[in-house]
C-alpha positions as a Python dict, from the first residue, in 0.01 Angstrom:
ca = {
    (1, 'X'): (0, 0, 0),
    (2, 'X'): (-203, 183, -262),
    (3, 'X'): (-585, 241, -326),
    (4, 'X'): (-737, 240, -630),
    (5, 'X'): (-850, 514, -654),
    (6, 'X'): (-666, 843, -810),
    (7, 'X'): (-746, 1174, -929),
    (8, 'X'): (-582, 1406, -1173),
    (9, 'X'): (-516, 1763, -1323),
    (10, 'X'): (-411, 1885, -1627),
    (11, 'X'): (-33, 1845, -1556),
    (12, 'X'): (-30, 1642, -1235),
    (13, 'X'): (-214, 1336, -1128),
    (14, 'X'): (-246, 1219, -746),
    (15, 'X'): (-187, 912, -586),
    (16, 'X'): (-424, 840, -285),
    (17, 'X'): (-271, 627, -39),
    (18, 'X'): (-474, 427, 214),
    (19, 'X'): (-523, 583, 556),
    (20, 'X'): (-373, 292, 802),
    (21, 'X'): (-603, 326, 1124),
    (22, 'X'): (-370, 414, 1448),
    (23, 'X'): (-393, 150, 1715),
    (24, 'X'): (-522, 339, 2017),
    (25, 'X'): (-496, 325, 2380),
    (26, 'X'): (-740, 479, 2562),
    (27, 'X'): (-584, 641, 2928),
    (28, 'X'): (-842, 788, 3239),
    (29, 'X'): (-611, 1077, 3360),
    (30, 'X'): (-661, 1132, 3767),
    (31, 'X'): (-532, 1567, 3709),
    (32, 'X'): (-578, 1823, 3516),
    (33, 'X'): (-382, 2133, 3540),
    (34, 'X'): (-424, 2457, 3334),
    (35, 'X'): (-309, 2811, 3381),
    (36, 'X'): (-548, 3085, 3562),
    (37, 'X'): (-551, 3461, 3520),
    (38, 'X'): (-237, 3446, 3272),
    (39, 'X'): (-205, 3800, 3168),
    (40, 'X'): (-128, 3890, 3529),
    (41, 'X'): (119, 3611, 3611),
    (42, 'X'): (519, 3707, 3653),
    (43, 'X'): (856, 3536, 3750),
    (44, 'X'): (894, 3778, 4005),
    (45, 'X'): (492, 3764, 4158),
    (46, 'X'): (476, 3418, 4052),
    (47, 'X'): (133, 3267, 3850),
    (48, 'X'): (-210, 3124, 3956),
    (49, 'X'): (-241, 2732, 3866),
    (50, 'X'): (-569, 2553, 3860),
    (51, 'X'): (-584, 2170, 3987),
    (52, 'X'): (-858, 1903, 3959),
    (53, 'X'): (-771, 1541, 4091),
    (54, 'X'): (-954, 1297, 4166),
    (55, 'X'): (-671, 1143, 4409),
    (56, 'X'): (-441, 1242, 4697),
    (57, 'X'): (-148, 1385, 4499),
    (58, 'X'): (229, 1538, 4540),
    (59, 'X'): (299, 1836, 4343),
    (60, 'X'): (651, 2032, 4315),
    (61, 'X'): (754, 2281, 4046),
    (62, 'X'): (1058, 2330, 3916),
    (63, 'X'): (1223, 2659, 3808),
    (64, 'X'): (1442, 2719, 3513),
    (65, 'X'): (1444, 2326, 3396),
    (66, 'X'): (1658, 2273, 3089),
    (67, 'X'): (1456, 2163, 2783),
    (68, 'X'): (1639, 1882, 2689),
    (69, 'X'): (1600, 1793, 3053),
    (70, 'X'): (1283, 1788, 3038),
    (71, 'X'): (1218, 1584, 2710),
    (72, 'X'): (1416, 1306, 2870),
    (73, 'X'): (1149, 1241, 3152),
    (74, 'X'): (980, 1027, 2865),
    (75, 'X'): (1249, 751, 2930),
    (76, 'X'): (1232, 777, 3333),
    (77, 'X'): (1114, 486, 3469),
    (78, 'X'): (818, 545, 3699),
    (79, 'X'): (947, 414, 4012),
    (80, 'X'): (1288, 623, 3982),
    (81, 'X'): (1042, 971, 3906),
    (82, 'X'): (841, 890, 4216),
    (83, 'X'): (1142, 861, 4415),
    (84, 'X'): (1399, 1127, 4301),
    (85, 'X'): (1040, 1362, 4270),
    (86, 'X'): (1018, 1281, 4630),
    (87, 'X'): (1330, 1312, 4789),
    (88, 'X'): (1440, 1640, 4597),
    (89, 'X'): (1752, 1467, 4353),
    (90, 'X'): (1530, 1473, 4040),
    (91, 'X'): (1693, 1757, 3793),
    (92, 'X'): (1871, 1862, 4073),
    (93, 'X'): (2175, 1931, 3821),
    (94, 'X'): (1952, 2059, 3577),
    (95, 'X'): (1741, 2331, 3696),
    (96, 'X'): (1787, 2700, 3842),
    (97, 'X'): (1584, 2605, 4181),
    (98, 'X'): (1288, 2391, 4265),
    (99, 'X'): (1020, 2422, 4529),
    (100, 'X'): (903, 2204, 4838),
    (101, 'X'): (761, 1898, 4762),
    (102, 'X'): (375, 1943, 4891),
    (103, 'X'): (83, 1705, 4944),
    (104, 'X'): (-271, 1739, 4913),
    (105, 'X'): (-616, 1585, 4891),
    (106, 'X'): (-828, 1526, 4581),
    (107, 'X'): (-978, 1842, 4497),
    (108, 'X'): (-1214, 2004, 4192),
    (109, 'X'): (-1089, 2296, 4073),
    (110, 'X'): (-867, 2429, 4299),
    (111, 'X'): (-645, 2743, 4245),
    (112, 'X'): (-293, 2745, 4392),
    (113, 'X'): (0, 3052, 4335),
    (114, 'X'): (306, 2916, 4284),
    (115, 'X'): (643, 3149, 4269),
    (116, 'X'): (993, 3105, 4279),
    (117, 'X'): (1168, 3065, 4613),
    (118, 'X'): (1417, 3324, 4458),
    (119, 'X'): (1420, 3569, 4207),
    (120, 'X'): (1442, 3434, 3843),
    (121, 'X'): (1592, 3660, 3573),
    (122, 'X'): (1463, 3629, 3248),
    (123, 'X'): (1859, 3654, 3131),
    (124, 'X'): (1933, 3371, 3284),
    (125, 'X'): (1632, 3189, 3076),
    (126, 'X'): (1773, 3323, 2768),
    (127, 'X'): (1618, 3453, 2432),
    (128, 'X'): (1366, 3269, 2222),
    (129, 'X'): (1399, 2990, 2152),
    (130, 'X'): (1532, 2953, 2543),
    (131, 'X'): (1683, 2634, 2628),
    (132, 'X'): (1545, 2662, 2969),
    (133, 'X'): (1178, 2617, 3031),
    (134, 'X'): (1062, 2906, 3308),
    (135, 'X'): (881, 2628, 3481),
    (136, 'X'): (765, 2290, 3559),
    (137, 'X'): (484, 2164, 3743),
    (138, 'X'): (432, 1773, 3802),
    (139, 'X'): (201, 1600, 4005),
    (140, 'X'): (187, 1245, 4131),
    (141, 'X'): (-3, 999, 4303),
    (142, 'X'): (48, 947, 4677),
    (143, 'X'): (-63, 584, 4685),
    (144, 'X'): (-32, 336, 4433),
    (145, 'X'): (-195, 28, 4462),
    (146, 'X'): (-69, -307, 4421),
    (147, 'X'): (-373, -384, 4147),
    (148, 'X'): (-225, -99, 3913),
    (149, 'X'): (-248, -120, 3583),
    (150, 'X'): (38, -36, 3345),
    (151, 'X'): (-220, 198, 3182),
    (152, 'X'): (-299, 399, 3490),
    (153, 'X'): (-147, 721, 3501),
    (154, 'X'): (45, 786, 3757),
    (155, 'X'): (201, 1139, 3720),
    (156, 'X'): (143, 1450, 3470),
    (157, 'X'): (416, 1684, 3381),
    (158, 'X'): (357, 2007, 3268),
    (159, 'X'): (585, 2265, 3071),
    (160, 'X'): (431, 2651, 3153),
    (161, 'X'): (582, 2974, 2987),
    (162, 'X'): (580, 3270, 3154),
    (163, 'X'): (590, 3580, 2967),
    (164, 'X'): (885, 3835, 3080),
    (165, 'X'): (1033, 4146, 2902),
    (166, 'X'): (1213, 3943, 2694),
    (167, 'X'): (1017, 3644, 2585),
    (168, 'X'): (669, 3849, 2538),
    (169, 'X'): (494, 3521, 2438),
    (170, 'X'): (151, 3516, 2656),
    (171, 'X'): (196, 3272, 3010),
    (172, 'X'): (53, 2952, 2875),
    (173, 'X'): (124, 2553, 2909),
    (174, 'X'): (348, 2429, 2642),
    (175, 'X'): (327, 2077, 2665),
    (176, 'X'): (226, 1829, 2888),
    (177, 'X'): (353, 1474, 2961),
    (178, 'X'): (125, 1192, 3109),
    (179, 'X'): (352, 893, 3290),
    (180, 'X'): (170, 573, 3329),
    (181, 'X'): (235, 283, 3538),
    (182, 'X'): (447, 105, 3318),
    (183, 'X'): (688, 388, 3295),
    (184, 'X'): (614, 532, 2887),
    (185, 'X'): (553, 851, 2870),
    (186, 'X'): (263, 1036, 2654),
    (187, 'X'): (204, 1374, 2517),
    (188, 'X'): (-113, 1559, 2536),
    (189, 'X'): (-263, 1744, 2269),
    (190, 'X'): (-570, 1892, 2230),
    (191, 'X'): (-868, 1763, 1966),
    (192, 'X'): (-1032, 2004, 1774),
    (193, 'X'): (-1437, 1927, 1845),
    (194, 'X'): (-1728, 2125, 1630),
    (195, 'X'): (-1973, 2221, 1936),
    (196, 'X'): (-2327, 2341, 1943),
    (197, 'X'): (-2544, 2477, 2199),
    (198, 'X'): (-2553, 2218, 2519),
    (199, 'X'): (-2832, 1969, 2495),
    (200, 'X'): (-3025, 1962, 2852),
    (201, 'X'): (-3044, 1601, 3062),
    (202, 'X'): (-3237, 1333, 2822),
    (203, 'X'): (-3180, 1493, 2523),
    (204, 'X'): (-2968, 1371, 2222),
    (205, 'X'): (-2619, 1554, 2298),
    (206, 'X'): (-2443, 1355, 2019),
    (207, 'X'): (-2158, 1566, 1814),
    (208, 'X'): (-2288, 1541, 1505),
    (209, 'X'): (-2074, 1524, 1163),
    (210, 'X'): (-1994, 1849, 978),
    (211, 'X'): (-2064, 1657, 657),
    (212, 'X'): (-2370, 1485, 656),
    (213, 'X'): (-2506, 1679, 976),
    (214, 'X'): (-2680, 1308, 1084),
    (215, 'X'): (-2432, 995, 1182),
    (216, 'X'): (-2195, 1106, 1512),
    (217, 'X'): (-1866, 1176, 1509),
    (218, 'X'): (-1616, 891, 1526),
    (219, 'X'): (-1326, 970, 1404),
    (220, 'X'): (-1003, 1165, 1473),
    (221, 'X'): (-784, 1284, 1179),
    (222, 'X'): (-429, 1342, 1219),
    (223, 'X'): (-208, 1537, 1148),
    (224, 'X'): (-461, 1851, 1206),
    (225, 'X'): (-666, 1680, 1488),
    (226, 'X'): (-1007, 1811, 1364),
    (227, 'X'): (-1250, 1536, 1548),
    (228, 'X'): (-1541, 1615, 1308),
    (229, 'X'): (-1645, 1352, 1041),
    (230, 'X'): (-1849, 1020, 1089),
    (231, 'X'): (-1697, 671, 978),
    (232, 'X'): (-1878, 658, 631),
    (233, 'X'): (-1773, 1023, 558),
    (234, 'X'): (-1428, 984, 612),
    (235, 'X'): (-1426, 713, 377),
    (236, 'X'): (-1488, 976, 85),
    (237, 'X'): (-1263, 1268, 235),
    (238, 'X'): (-883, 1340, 81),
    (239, 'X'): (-843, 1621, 294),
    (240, 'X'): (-1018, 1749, 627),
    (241, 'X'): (-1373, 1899, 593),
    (242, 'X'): (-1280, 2191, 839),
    (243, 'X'): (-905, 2312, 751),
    (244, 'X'): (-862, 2139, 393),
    (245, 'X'): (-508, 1971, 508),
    (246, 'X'): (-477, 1643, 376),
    (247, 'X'): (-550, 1320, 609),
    (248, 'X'): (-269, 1133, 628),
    (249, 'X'): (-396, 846, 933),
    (250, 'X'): (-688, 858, 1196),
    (251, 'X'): (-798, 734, 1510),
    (252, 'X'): (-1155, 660, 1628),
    (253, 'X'): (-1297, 801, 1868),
    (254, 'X'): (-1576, 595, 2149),
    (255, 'X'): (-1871, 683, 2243),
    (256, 'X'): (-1768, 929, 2557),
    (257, 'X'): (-1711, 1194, 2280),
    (258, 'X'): (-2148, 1184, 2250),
    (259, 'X'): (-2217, 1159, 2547),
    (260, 'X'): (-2329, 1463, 2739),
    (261, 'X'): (-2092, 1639, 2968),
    (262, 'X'): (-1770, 1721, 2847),
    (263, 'X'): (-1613, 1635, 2499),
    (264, 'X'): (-1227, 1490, 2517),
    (265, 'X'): (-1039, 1760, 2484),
    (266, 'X'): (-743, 1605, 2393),
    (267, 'X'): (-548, 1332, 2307),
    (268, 'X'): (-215, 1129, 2400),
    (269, 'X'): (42, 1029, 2167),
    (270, 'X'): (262, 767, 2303),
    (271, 'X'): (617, 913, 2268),
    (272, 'X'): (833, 568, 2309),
    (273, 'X'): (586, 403, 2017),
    (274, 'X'): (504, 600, 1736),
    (275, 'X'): (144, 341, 1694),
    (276, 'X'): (-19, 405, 1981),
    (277, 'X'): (-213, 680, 2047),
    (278, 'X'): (-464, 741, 2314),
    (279, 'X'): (-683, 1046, 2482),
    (280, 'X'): (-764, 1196, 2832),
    (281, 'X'): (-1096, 1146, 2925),
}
């Protein structure tokens, strides 16, 4: 489907096709992981992890985890990760050693060291671009109740690189994979949010839009995930206000986004359906 409206050079003239709006789906995530003092973390000494959840939850890592291996958790069902997670069989073919399954209580930023029961080598990881992921961290729900929702989420995987002498890339999380309910699988990414100085209890806290500097910000554009333009801006925008890439579809955003507190800080495509696309919050 094409717009009418067009614009031209001397020697080439452009074609504006309509934006289609993607459907979105919007997911309340019970964890969030992230990586803490990275430039001191090791295979050998292991890494600092920090956890907030707002359930009881099982976590177990996984050492050495094949990369293909781990891509295919988008197409495990739910109920067969919770039990193979569990009792120890999941990846067992396809990893270099895992860790004890553990349990714990919700908790609010809690830091926990996690290392290899045995030494890794980075040799047996390989050399960029490795086929084996030097670790992966997922955490579950303990109890899941009947009333569920095929929306809830359920479990979030996490990829995390750990630099060695011969991958010198800095420890970090490479992706992460939220598993709902229902079994599909989404990938976190982050949304780019313009931030200002952080409005006090009763103020107006909303993020306002780079181009007009009045209306909030509403929508989303992909594929650069800037989060910075109202709806009646983006109407008149080719191309992103902040990184001049062209917009190619969007997603709105709600109201959480100007509300103070946190901004989303990042969003969930759906893997198994390229339409839906959704955000932690």
């Amino acid at each position: 489907m094409v717009s009418d409206r067009t614009f031209s050079t001397t020697s080439v003239t452009y074609v504006e096709n309509e934006r289609v709006q993607q459907r979105m789906v919007h997911v309340k995530s019970p964890f969030h992981m992230s990586i803490k003092d990275s430039k001191n973390g090791s295979l050998k000494d292991g890494i600092w992890i920090q956890i907030s959840s707002s359930c009881d939850f099982k976590l177990r890592c996984y050492w050495g985890v094949s990369r293909d291996l781990f891509h295919s958790c988008t197409v495990v069902p739910w109920l067969n990760l919770n039990e193979s997670v569990t009792d120890g069989s999941f990846w067992q073919d396809g990893t270099l050693m895992q860790g004890d399954l553990e349990t714990y209580a919700p908790c609010e930023a809690k830091r926990f060291h996690v290392k290899p029961p045995s030494t890794v080598k980075p040799e047996e990881l390989g050399q960029a671009p490795r086929q084996r992921i030097p670790l992966v961290v997922i955490l579950m729900k303990v109890h899941i109740s009947c009333n569920c929702l095929d929306t809830d989420v359920v479990a979030l995987l996490s990829s995390v690189h750990i630099k060695d002498e011969m991958v010198s890339m800095s420890t970090s999380i490479l992706e992460q994979y939220l598993k709902v309910a229902s079994g599909q699988t989404c990938l976190l990414q982050k949304l780019y949010v313009p931030t200002g100085e952080r409005a006090e209890p009763g103020e107006d806290c909303r993020v306002p839009c780079v181009v007009c500097q009045v209306a909030p910000v509403t929508c989303a554009l992909l594929p650069c995930r800037h989060t910075c333009v109202c709806e009646s801006c983006f109407k008149e925008l080719v191309t992103c206000p902040m990184c001049r890439s062209r917009i190619v579809t969007f997603f709105k955003v709600d109201s959480a986004l100007n509300q103070c507190g946190q901004p989303p800080a990042s969003e969930a495509s759906d893997r198994t359906s390229g339409q839906r696309e959704g955000k932690e919050s």
